[in-house]
Residue, then its C-alpha position, 0 to 999 in steps of 0.5 A: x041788699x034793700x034788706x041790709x038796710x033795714x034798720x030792723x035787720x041791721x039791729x039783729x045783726x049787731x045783736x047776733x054779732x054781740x051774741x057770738x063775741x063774747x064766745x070768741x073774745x072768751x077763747x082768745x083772753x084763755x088761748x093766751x094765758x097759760x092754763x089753756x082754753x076752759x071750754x075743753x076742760x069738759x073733756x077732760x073729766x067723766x061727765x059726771x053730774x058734780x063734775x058737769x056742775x063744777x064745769x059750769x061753775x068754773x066757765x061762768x066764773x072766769x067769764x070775761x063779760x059776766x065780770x065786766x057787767x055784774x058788779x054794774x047790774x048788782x050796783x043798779x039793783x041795790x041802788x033803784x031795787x034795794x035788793x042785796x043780792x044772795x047775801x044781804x037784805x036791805x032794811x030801812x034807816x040803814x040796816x042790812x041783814x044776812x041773809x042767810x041767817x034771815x033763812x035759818x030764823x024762818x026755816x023749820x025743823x029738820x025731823x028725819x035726819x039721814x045716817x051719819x048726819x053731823x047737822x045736831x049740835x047736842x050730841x056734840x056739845x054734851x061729848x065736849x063737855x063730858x069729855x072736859x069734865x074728865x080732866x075736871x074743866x067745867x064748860x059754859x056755853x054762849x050762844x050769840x043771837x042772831x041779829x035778825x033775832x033781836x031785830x026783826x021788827x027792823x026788818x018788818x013792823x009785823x015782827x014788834x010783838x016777837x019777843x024772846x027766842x025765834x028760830x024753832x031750831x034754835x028754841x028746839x036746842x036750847x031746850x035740849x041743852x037744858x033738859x041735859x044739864x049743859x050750862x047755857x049763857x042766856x043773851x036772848x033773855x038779856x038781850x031782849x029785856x035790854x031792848x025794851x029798857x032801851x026801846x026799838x031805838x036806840x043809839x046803843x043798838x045791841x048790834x052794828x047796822x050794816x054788819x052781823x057782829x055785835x056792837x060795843x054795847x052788847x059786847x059789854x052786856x055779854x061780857x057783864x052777864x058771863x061774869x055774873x053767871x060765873x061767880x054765881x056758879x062759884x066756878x070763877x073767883x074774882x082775880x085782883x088785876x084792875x082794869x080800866x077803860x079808854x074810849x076809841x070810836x073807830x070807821x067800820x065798813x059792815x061785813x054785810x056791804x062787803x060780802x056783796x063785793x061790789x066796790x061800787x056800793x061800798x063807795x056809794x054807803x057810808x062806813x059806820x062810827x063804832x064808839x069802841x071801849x079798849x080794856x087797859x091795865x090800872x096799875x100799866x096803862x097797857x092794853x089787855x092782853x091774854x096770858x096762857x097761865x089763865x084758868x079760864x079758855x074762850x073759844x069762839x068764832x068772829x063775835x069774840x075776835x071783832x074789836x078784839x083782834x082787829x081795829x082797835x084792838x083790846x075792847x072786843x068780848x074777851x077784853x070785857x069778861x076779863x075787865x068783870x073777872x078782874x083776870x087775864x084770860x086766853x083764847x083761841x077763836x076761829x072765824x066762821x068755825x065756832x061749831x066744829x073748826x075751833x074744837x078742832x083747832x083746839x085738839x091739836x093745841x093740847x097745852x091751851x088746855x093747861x090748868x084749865x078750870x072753866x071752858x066758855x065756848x061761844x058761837x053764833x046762832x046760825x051756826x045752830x043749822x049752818x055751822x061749817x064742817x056741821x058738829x061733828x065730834x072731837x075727841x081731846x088728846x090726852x091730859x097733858x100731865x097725871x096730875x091734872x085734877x079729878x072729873x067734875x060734874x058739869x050741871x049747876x043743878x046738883x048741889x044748888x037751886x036754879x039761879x038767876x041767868x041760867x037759860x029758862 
């Protein structure tokens, strides 16, 4: 009993009496709800090494104390750490980071690839665009840099001398894309040389502090070098529609913040001012909207659904290329599915293929290494009518010299 009463042995007990609630309050919360208790799921299924991981998964998901005191401990370590967790990096002046795409920029190449592997982004876009070529659709590629890759010197002052493209991965692509002949939009080289017109900073940032997406002025840059590279090709004639411009700031949350889902850091950070340009009709004063009638299809991920699709609507990149093009254009956008998904999407959607002359397929850099359902090859459904016109030979180096723009 004199043992009971020492403060030491006291402190054990309540940390024992700690230790074995948080299993028994565990059973009672899931013995009352009506998928039952999740510690026998374990046998319920062989146990296998996937299966064993899923379990663990699953116990460490709907565990009761793990969802009370995480979002406090990730709250504390970005507060008085600055960690962002398995997501973001936090910079100075406000920047945050993927960090995903952070990996990818420092990962080397892969030089053995196993059987069947669908990680090689070449095989499938030079299929895509034989295969468009056949139906006599010419396609351009755009590659969005990653953020880290235009802004790494944000993230270390060791990186102020790292200029053009940085990822291996992605330098080791875009040689193979030009070595075969694939038409390639540039914006490491455009984004890069408006950096050092703009200096390392700028009030028009190429992209969004707390978020991965472009910002406005880089949706204008992109847009700008597009319809340059396009009418320089002769694949695209300028249209007679006017355009004008309406100035909309719109509050924005980065995506970075909220992948951390943690409610408290996104109340404890400020949401960022975008100054946002809607695209409007001169002749209606209408927002641009799409027209499926259009010769030109853009495919792409969240970099051309961003301002676009959501708030505010109009000035996202599709707005802008139709502004310089003085033409309506259609769309078809995955988030997240630039590399495979969108082409997916697109098979099962013969008629956006319709009069088609020119395919833009953008998406993001990371998706190079990281894209979802790899890049794997899809193939088209038939032309949609016999008349459709006769293959093109996709390569603007048959007819004409190199022009300005073209990757280098």
């Amino acid at each position: 009993m004199n043992r009971l009463r020492d403060p030491q042995w006291f402190l054990i007990l309540m940390f024992l009496g700690i230790i074995a609630s948080v299993p028994l309050i565990q059973t009672v919360i899931e013995a009352r709800r009506d998928d039952g208790v999740r510690a026998f799921d374990v046998f319920s299924q062989a146990p296998t090494a996937a299966n064993l991981r899923a379990y663990e998964r699953s116990l460490e998901a709907a565990n009761w104390a793990a969802q009370v005191s995480r979002p406090w401990i990730q709250f504390a370590q970005f507060e008085w750490l600055k960690d962002g967790g398995e997501k973001a990096v936090i910079a100075p002046e406000g920047w945050y980071f993927y960090k995903p795409g952070l990996n990818y920029m420092l990962a080397r190449i892969e030089k053995a690839k196993p059987a069947g592997a669908t990680n090689d982004p070449l095989p499938a876009i030079v299929d895509f665009r034989d295969q468009l070529a056949a139906r006599g659709i010419r396609l351009v590629l755009m590659p969005v840099p990653n953020k880290e890759s235009i802004y790494p010197d944000r993230l270390t002052s060791r990186a102020d001398a790292l200029l053009g493209v940085v990822a291996p991965r992605t330098r080791d692509l875009l040689e193979r894309l030009r070595a075969a002949n694939v038409e390639v939009i540039d914006l490491f080289k455009e984004f890069h040389e408006a950096r050092q017109q703009t200096g390392a900073i700028s009030p028009a940032s190429l992209y969004l502090a707390q978020d991965t997406h472009w910002s406005p002025v880089g949706v204008d840059l992109a847009a700008k070098a597009v319809a340059r590279r396009l009418k320089e090709l002769g694949w695209v004639q300028p249209g007679r529609v006017e355009y004008g411009e309406r100035s909309v700031p719109v509050r924005r949350l980065g995506d970075i913040l909220r992948m951390m889902q943690v409610p408290l850091i996104e109340r404890r950070v400020n949401s960022e001012t975008v100054p946002c340009v809607q695209v409007v009709r001169g002749d209606r004063g209408e927002l641009y909207k799409d027209a499926p009638e259009s010769e030109i299809l853009v495919l792409g991920d969240s970099f051309v659904r961003i301002y676009q699709q959501d708030e505010p609507r109009a000035a996202g990149f599709i707005a802008h290329l139709a502004k310089e093009l003085k033409q309506p254009l259609f769309s078809l956008v995955n988030d997240g599915g630039g590399s495979t998904l969108v082409r997916q999407e697109l098979r099962g959607r013969p008629a956006f293929l319709k009069n088609k002359k020119v395919v833009l397929w953008e998406f993001v850099e990371r998706d190079i290494g990281l894209g979802l359902e790899g890049w794997k090859l899809v193939p088209l459904p038939p032309a949609a009518s016999p008349s459709s016109p006769g293959p093109v030979n996709n390569s603007a180096d048959v007819n004409e010299p190199k022009k300005p723009g073209r990757l280098n």
